[in-house]
DOMI-275883 format. One record per residue: x, y negated, z negated of N, C-alpha, C in turn; residue in three letters. Coordinates in pm, whole numbers, plus 50000, padded with zeros to 5 digits. Layout:
N
XYZXYZXYZALA;...
This chain:
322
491655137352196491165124352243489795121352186UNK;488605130652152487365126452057488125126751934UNK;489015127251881489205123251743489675110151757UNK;490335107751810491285093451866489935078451918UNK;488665089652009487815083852050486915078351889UNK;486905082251864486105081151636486405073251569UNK;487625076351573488455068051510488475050251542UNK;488915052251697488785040651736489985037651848UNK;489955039051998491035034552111491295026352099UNK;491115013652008491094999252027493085002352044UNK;493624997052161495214997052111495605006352166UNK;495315019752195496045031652201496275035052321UNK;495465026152436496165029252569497425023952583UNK;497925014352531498985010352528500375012652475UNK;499805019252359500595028652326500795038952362UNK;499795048152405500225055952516501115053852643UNK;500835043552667501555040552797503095037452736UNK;503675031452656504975028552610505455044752527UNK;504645053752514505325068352478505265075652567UNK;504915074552678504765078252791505915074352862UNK;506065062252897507325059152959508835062252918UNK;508725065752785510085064852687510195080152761UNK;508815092652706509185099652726508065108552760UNK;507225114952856505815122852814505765130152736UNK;506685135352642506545146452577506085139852470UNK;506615125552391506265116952301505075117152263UNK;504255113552394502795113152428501975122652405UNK;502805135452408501905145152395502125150252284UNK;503355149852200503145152052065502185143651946UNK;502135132351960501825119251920499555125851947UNK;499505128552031497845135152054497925146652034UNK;498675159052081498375174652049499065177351920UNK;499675169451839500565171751712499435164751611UNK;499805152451605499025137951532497585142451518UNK;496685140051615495705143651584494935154351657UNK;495575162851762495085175951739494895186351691UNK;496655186051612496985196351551496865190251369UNK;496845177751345496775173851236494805173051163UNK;494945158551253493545152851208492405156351244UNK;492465168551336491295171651407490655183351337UNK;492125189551250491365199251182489995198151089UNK;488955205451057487755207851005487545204950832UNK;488815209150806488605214650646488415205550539UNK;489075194450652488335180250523487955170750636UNK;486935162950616485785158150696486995142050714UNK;486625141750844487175131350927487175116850827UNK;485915115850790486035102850710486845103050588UNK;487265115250554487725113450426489565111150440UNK;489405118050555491055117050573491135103050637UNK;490385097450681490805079450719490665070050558UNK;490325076850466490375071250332491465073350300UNK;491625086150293493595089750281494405082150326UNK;494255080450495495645073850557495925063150535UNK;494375052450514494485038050495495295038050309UNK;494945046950243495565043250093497155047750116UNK;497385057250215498935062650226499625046150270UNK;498875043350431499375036850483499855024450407UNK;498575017950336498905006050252499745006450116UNK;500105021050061501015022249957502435023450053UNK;502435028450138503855025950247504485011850222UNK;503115003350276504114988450278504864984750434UNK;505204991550519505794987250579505144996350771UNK;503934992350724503514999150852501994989750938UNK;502114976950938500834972750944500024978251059UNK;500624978451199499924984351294499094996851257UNK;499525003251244498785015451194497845014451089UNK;498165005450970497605005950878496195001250915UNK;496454988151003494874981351125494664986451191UNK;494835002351231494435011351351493595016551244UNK;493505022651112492895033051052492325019550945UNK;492475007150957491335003550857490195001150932UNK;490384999051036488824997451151488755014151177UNK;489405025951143488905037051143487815038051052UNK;488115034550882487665035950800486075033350854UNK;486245018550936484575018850922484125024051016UNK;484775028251139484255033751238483825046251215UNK;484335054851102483905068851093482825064650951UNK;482485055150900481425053550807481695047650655UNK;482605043550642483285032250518482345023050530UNK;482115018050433481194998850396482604990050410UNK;482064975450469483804971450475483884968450316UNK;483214970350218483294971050077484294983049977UNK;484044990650092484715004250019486425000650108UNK;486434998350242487904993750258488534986650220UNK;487864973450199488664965650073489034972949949UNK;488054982949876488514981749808489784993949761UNK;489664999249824490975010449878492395004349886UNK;492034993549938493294985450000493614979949840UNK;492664970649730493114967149614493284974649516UNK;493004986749549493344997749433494675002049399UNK;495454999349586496515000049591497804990849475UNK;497104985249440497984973849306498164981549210UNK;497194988549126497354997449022498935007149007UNK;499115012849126500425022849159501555015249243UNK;500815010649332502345001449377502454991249422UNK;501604984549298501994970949322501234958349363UNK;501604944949317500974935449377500884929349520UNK;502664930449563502554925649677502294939049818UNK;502194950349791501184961149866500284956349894UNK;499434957349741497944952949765497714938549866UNK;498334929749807498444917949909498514916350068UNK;499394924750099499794928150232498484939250280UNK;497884945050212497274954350236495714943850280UNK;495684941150195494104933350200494074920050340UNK;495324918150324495424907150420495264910650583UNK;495644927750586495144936150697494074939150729UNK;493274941450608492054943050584490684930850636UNK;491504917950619490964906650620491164903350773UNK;492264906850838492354907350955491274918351074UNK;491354928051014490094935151073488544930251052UNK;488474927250897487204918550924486894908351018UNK;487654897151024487964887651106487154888551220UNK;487894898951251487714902251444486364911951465UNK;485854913451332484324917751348483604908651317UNK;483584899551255482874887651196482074892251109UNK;483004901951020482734905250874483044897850798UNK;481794891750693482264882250513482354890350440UNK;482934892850301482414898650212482904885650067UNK;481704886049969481944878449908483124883449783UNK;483514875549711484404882549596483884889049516UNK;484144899149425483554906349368482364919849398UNK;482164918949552480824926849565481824942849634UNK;483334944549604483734956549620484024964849499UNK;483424963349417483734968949258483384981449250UNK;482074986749332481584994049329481505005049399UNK;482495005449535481895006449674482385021449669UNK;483615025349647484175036949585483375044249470UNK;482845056649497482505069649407483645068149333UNK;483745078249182484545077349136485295094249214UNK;484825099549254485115112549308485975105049451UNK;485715098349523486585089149671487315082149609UNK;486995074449475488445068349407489665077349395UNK;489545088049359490065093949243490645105649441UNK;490655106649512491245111749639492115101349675UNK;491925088749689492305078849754493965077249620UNK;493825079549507494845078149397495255088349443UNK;494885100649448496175111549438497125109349613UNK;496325102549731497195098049819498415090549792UNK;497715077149705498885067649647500145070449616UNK;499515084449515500585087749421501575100249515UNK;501225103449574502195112649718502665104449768UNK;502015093649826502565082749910503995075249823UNK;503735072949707504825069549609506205073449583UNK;505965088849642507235095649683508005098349500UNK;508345110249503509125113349373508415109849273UNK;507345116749287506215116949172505365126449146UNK;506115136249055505305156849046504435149048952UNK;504895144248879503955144648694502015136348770UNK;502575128048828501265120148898500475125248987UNK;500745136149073500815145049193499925154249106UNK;500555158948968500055169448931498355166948870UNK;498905153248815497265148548726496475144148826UNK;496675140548948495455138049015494935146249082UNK;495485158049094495665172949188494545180149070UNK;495085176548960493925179648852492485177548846UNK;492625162748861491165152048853490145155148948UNK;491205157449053490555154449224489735172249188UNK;490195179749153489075192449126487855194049013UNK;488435183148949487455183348799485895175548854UNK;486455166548940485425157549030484665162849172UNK;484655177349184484875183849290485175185349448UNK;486435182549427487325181149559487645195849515UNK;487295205349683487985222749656489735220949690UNK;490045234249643491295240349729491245237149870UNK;490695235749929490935238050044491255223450088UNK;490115217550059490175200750124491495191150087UNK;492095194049915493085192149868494145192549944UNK;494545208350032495085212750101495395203850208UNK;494405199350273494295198750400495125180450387UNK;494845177450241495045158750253497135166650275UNK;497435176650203498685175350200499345180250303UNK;498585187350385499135192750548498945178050637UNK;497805168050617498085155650672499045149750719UNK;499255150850531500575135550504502125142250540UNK;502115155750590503475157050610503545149350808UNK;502425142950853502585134450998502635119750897UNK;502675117450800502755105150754503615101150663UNK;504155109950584505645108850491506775120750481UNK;506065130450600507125144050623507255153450585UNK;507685163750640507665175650559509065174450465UNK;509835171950421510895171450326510105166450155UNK;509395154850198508065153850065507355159450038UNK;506765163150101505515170150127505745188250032UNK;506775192950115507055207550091507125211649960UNK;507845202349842508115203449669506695205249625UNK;506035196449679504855193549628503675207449615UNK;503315213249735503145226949763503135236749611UNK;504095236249587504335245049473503415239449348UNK;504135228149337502585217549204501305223349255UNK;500905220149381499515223249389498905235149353UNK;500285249849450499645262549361499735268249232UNK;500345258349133500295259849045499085255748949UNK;499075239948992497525236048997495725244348986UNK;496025249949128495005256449187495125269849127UNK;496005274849096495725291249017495515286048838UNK;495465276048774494855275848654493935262148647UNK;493115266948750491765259748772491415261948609UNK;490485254548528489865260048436490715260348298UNK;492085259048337493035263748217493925249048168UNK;493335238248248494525227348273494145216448151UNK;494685208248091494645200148019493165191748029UNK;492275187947970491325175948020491675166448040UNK;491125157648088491775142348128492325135747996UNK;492845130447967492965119247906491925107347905UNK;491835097447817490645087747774491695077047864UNK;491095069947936491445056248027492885049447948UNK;494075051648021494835043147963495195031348046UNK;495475023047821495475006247840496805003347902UNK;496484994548044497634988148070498254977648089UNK;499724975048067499934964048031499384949948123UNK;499344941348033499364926348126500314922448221UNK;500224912248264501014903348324500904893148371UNK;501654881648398501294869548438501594868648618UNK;500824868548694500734862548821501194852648845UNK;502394848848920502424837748933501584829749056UNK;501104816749048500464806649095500834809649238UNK;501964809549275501714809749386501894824349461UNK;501954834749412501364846649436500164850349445UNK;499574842149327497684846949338496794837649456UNK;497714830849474497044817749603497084822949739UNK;498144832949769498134843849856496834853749927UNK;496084858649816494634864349785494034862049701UNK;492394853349728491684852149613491464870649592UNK;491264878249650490444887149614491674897349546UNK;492914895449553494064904949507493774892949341UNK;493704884249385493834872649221492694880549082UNK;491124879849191490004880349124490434896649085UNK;490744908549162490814920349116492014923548938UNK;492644911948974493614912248901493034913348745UNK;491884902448759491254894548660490354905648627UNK;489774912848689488634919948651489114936948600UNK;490384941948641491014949948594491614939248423UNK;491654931048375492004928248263493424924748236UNK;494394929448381495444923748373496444910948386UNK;495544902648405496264887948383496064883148219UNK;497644880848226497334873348129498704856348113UNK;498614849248057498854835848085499634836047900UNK;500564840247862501724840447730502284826047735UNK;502224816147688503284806147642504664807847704UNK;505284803647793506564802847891506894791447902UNK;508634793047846508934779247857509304773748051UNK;509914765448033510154765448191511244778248228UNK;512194773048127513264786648178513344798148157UNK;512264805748067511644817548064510904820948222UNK;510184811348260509884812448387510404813448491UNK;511464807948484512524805448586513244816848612UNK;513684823148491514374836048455513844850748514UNK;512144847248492511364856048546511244856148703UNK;510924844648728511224844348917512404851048970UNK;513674850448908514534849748932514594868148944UNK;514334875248789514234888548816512814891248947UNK;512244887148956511054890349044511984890649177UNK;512664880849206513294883349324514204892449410UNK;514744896549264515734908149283515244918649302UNK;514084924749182513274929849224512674935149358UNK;512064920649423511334921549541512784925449637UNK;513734919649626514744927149728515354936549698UNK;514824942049648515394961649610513894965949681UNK;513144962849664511944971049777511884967849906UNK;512254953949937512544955350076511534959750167UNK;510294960450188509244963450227508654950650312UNK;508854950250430507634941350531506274938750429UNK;505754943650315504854937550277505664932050136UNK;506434929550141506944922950044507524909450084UNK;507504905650213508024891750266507044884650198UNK;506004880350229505434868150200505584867950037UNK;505264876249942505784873249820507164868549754UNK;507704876649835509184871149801509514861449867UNK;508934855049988508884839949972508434833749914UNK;506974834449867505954823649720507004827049606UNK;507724835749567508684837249456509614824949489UNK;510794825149563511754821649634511144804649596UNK;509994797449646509454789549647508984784749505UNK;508374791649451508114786449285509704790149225UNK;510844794749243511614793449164511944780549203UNK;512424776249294512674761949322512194748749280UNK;510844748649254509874744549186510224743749039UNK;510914754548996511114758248829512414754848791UNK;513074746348947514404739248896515364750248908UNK;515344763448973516504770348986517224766749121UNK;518634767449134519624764649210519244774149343UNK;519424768049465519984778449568520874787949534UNK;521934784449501523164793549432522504804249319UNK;521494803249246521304816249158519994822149221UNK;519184815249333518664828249402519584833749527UNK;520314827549579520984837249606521884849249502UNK;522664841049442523094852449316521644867849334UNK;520594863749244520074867349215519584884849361UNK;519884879749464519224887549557520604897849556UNK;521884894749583523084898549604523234909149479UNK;523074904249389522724914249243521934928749277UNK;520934925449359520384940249404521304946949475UNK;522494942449553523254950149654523654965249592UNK;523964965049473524284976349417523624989349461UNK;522374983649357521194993549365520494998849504UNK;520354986849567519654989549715520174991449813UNK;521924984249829522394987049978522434970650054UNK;523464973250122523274960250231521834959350308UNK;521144961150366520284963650442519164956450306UNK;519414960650230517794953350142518314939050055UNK;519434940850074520144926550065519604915850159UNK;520364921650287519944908450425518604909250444UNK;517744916950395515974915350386515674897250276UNK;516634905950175515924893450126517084878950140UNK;517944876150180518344866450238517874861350330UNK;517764872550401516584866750554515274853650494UNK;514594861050417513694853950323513554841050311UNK;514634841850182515164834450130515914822850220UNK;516564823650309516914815950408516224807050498UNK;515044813350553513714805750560512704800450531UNK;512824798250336512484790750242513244779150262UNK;514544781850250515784772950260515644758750323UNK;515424767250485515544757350593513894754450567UNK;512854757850555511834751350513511654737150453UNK;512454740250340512084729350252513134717750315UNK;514714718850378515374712450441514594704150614UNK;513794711050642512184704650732511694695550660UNK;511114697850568510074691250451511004678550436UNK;512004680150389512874663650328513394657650406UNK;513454663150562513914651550651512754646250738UNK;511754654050756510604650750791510264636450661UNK;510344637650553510024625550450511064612550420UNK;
């Protein structure tokens, strides 16, 4: 309960009380598991593991409560709300735009309710490159089915001096946050890692990555997911005809409904919405979503129909209202 108290109660009596009722034992795993037996441990300092959870949580995608329980951790245990933002937009680099989006927009919500501003641009900095470079190798665990990435930041994170031990401790964490079935493969990378301290490849020189074009009404979503975009070097604006564009929405959508992620709604509605705009049919975004069924399953299908359906009747508002 003083870790829980640090962190921040805002919320948690209530949740207590609904794991409590289901079941007390809930309750008591959820405090003597979660963060007695997890987060309370010593070996890596409280603030650093609320840097962890908020980059796990926001590469998840599909956890906002929590993710706004531990971004007002972040500052409660000593984050700048500069450095939580920018944790939250780093999250784009590994997975993605509409993460980061969803992520920041949580972020923006916790400011809110402190009557925190921050202007654009003044989180560039706020992250060490040593707290960057912890907060990536979360991402990249969080990413799930990723040794080769696991391994190079497991690398970095010691070259920058993060010990054995603290390393350790982020991956005994995350098995209360993505499980022990992930978690366990990984183990082995690390001691492999950690016994040729000294022997391991050097970094590599910064690699260039590709562009891309944002669409308009994705970047209108977040100035500050837009401006990061811009200042990482990755927008870029190629000559598109209309139906090159159209074509592209169209894969974006399918796309977005093979991830299927609660932070992927509002994008895959601004998608859904500029394809319409670009003159594509109801009939080929639906096509287009149904096309994922293969790959993803019913279930990330009716995600994005759901969507898509309330674009639908949206715009069917809009024209009888006119």
């Amino acid at each position: 309960m003083e870790v829980i108290r640090t962190i921040g109660d805002e919320g948690f009596d209530s949740l207590s009380a609904a794991l409590d009722k289901l079941d007390p034992a809930f309750r008591r795993l959820l405090i003597e598991g979660g963060y007695a037996g997890l987060i309370a441990r010593p070996e890596l300092a409280l603030k650093h593991r609320e840097l962890v959870t908020v980059a796990v949580l926001a590469t998840m995608g599909n956890a906002e409560s929590a993710l706004k329980y531990h971004a007002a951790g972040m500052l409660n245990t000593g984050w700048t709300p500069e450095a939580l933002l920018e944790t939250a937009l780093h999250t784009l680099i590994h997975a993605g735009v509409p993460t980061a989006l969803a992520g920041t927009r949580i972020v923006a919500q916790v400011f809110a309710e402190r009557g925190i501003h921050i202007e654009h641009g003044s989180h560039g900095q706020a992250l060490t490159p040593k707290d960057r470079e912890l907060a990536t190798l979360a991402i990249a665990i969080a990413r799930q089915n990723q040794p080769a990435a696991v391994r190079r930041h497991l690398q970095a994170c010691l070259r920058l001096g993060w010990t054995r031990s603290e390393l350790t401790e982020v991956l005994i964490q995350l098995t209360g946050y993505i499980g022990w079935p992930l978690i366990l493969p990984l183990t082995r990378i690390a001691l492999e890692v950690f016994e040729n301290i000294g022997t391991d490849v050097p970094a590599a020189g910064a690699t260039t990555l590709p562009g891309f074009t944002l669409p308009e009404a994705v970047a209108a979503l977040s100035p500050f997911v837009a401006r990061y975009v811009e200042e990482l070097g990755l927008q870029t604006n190629p000559p598109e005809s209309n139906g090159d564009a159209r074509a592209r929405r169209l894969s974006d959508i399918a796309c977005l409904t093979c991830l299927a992620r609660s932070a992927d709604t509002e994008v895959l509605s601004a998608q859904v919405k500029e394809a319409l705009l670009l003159g594509a049919s109801r009939q080929q975004i639906v096509e287009s979503i149904l096309s994922a069924m293969p790959h993803a399953g019913v279930l990330s299908t009716q995600f994005g129909l759901s969507v898509a359906n309330a674009v639908f009747d949206q715009q069917v508002q809009i024209t009888t209202e006119n």
